[in-house]
N, C-alpha and C positions, 0 to 999 in steps of 0.2 A: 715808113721807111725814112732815116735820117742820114743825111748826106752828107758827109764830110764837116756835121757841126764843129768836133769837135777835135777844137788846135790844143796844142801842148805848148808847155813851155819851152825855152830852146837852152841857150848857155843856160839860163836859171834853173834848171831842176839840176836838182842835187850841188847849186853853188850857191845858197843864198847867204851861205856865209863865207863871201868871196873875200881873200886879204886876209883868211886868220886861217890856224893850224890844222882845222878843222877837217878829215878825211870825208871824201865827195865820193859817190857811185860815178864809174864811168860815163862819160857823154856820147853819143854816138853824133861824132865831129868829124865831116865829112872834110873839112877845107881846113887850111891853117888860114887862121885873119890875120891881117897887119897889125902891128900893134895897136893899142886904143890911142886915142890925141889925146895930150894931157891938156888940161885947164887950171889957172889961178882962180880957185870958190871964194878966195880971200877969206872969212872967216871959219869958212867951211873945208877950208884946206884943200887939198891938191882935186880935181875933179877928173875922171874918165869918159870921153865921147866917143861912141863908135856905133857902129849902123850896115847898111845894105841895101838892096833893093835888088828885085829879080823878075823878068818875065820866062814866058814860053811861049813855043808854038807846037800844035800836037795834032795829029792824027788818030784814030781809032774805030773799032769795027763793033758792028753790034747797033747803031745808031738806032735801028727800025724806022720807023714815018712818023708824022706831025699826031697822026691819028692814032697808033700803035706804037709810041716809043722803047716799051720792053725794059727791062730792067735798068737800063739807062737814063730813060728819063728824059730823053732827048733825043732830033732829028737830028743833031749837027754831024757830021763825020771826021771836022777836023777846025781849027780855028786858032786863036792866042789869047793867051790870059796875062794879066800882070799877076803876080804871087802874093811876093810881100817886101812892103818897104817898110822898114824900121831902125828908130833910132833910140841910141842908148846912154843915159847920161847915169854916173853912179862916182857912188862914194864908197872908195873901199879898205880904206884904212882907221884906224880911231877907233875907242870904244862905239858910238854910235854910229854909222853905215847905215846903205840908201841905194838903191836903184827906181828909176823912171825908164822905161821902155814905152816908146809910144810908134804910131803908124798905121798901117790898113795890111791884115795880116790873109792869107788863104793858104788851103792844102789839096790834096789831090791823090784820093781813096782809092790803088785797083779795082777796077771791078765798077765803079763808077765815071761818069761823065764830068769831066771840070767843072768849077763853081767859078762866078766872080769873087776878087778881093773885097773885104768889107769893113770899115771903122766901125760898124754897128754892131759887131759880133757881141759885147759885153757891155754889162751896166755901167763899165768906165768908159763906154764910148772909145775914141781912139788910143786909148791906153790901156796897151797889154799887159801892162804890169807896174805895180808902184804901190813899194813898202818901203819899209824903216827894219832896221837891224840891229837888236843891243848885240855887240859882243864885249862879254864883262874879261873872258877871260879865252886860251886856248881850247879850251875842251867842250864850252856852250854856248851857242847865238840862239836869240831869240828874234825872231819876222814876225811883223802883223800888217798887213795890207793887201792888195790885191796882187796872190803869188799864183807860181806855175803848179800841176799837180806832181804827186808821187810817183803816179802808177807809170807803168812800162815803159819803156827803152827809147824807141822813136820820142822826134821832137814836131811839135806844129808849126817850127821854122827849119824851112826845109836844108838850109844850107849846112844845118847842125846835121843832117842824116846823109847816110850815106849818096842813098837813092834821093829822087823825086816822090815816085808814086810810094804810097805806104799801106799796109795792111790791115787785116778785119782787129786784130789785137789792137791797132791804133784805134779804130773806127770806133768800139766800145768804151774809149776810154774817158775821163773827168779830163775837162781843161781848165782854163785859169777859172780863177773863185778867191772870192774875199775870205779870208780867217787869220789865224794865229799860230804859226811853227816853231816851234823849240827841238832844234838840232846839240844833240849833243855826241862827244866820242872816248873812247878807251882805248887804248892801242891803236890795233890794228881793225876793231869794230868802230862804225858809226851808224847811228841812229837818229830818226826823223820821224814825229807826230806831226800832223793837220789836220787843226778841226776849222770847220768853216761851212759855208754854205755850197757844197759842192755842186757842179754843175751849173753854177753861177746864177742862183734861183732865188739868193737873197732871204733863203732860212735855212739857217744856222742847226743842223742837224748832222753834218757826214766827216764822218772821222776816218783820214787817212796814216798809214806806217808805214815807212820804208827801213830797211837795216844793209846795211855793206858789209860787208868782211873783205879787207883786201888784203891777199894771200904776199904778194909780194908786187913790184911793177908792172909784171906781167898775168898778174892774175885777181882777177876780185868778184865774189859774190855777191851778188843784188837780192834781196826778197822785200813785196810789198805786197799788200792789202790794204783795201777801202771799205766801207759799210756805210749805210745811213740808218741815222740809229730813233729817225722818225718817219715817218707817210707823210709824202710830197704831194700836192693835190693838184686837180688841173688847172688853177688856176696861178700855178706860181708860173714867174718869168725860166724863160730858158734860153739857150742861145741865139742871136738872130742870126742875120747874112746880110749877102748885098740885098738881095730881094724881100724880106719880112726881119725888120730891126729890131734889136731885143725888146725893146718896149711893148711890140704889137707881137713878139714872140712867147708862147707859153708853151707848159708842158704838155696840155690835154691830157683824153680819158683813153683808154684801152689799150691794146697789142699793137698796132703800129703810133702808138704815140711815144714820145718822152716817159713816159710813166714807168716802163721798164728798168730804163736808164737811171734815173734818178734814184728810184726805190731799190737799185741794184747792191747786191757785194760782190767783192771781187779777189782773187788773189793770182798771187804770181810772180817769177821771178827771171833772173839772167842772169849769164857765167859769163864775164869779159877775159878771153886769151889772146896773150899778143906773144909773135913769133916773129921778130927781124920786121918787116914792114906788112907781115899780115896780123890783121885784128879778126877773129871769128868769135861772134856773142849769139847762140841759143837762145831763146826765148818762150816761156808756155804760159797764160793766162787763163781763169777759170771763170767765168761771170755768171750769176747768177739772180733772179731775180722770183719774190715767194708768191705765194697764189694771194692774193690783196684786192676781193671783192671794189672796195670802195675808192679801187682807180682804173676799174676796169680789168684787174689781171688776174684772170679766169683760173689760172693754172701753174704750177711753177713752171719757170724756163731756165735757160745756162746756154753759154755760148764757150766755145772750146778754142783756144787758137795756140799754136804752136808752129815758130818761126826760128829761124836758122839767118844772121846777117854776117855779112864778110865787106873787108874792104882791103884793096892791096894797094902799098904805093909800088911804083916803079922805081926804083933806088932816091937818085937826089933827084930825079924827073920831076915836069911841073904833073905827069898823069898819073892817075890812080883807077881803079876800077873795083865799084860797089855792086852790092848784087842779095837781094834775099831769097827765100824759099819758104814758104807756109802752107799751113794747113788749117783749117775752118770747120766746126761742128757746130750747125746753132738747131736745140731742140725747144720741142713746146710752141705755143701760136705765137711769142712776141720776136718783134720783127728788130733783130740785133743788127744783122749785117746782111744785106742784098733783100733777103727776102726771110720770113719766118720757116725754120726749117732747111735753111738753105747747108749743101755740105760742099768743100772742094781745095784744089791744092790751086797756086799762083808762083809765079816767080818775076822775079826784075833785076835786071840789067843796067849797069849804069859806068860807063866809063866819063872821066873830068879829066878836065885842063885847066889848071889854076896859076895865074899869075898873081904877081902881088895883091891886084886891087881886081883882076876881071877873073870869070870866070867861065865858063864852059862845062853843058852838062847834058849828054842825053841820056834818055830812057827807054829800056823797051819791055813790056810786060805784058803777063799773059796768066789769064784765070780759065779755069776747066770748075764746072759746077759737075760731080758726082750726081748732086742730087738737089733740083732748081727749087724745093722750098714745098709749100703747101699747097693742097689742089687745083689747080686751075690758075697758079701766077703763071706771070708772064718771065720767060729768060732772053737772052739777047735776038735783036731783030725781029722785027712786025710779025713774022709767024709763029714767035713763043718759043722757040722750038733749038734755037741754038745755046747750047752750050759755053761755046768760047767766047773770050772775049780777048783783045788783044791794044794795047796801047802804047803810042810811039808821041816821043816828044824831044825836043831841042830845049835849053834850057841857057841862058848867060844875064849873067846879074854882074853887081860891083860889090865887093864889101870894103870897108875903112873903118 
């Protein structure tokens, strides 16, 4: 079972060519930021700094005991996490451009128990992200450095997403990894290659695509697909945490290991419609992973997710109120999300209050398992036997 390894990139996906003419897929941007501070680079010309930091505190049901934690994973029933703190220095004008994002970054999966924040999530240690950008001209940039991924909607910094809590579509997905992007566009399309070491494993085999189509301001198409286009073995790095650092983290062998994950393809896409201050974007993702004796994956699997996100402001109001709806099919023995074989719908709740620099956020959410997985797992609370799950949380950070 993998728990909330896997963070997204936040502004950076779909802007790595921030400062040129270049058409971007929607951002699911829950807050308006302040502007950036500007800086004198002196040779390096005008500079951008801007950043955040966020805690919670949260409650949630399901806990079970020290002895029988249940899909949760945990005794606790309620407690506070710090999120994530991050800072952003970039260059985003000139043929040559640059972002450095650095910090202790964390998220927080429906359906799961919180995690601490952690610097040791990836082989850059407390840096989230940090490439170089040729932009020779309007219509092509080229990235090589440690970027965000392609795939789906949600961001692994939360202040970019509507909600807090995020879903099984998140939960499967590639996060930051070293490689090489060449975004290029035509009209009213844009297009995006990555090849690199996905899943942050440090071999160079997985090739992600995105493509936009934007209809008009209020409307634009997303499709992406990822593949690894070699056999990851158990001995490569994978994501760490607070509790086991990428260094002493790896993939391993079988159905509840990484080996799924890695060895996965994927496709998927989103429709962004915007109406006066509401945003509504769809979402469905297919994953799948083949039978591959020699890492343990007995059988083919596929994991199913289909999500539904909205967000309204209240006219010129500092509130807004976010909210999704999904649905989760995972078949075969590998263990995608919650449990292997696990099926069920969730939804979250999420009204803010945004001033300039503070912000306000709570969350309320709530998963129903149709169907808790493979023989004999355990579902929420010590008698196996519950169903639901429900989570409540408070949420205020700062952004600048």
């Amino acid at each position: 079972m993998l728990q909330g390894n896997r963070l997204r990139s936040g502004a950076l996906r779909g802007l790595l060519a921030a400062g040129t003419a270049l058409a971007a897929a929607p951002a699911a941007h829950a807050f308006n930021p302040p502007s950036p501070i500007k800086i004198d680079g002196g040779p390096l010309g005008q500079l951008l700094l801007s950043g955040g930091a966020d805690g919670y505190v949260y409650g949630l049901t399901g806990a079970g005991s020290s002895s029988s934690p249940g899909l949760l994973g945990t005794d606790k029933s309620g407690g506070a996490e710090f999120m994530n703190g991050l800072v952003e220095l970039q260059k985003s004008d000139g043929i040559i451009q640059g972002t450095i994002e650095a910090g202790s970054t964390n998220n927080f999966v429906m359906g799961y128990a919180p995690h601490a924040t952690s610097v040791t999530t990836f082989a850059t240690g407390p840096l989230y992200a940090a490439y170089l950008t040729l932009v020779p001209n309007s219509y092509i940039s080229i990235s090589a450095g440690h970027l965000g991924s392609l795939e789906g909607y949600e961001s692994g910094i939360d202040w970019n997403n509507f909600n807090v809590l995020t879903t099984d579509i998140f939960e499967v997905e590639n996060s930051q990894s070293t490689g090489v992007q060449v975004t290029g566009t035509a009209g009213p399309v844009s297009a995006t290659v990555l090849f690199g070491d996905g899943f942050d494993t440090q071999q160079w085999s997985y090739l992600q695509a995105s493509a936009t189509y934007t209809v008009n301001s209020s409307n634009a198409a997303t499709l992406f697909g990822s593949t690894n286009i070699a056999t990851i073995g158990a001995g490569a790095h994978y994501y760490g945490s607070a509790t086991t650092p990428y260094n002493s983290s790896f993939v391993g062998f079988g159905p509840t290991s990484a080996a799924p994950s890695v060895n996965s393809s994927m496709i998927g896409g989103y429709y962004s419609w915007t109406m006066g201050n509401l945003n509504v974007v769809p979402e469905f993702q297919y994953t799948w992973a083949t039978k591959t004796p020699s890492v343990g994956l007995a059988k083919f699997s596929s994991n199913l997710g289909l999500a539904v996100f909205a967000n309204y402001q209240f006219g010129t109001s500092p509130w807004s109120l976010g909210g999704w709806v999904q649905y989760f099919n995972s078949n075969g023995p590998d263990a995608w999300f919650l449990n292997a074989g696990s099926q069920g719908v969730g939804f979250s709740i999420a009204p803010t209050w945004q001033g300039k620099y503070l912000f306000v956020r709570g969350d309320v959410g709530f998963i129903h398992l149709s169907k808790v997985g493979v023989p004999g797992s355990a579902a929420y609370t010590s008698g196996g036997n519950q169903r639901n799950q429900a989570t409540f949380l408070v949420e205020t950070g700062v952004l600048f």
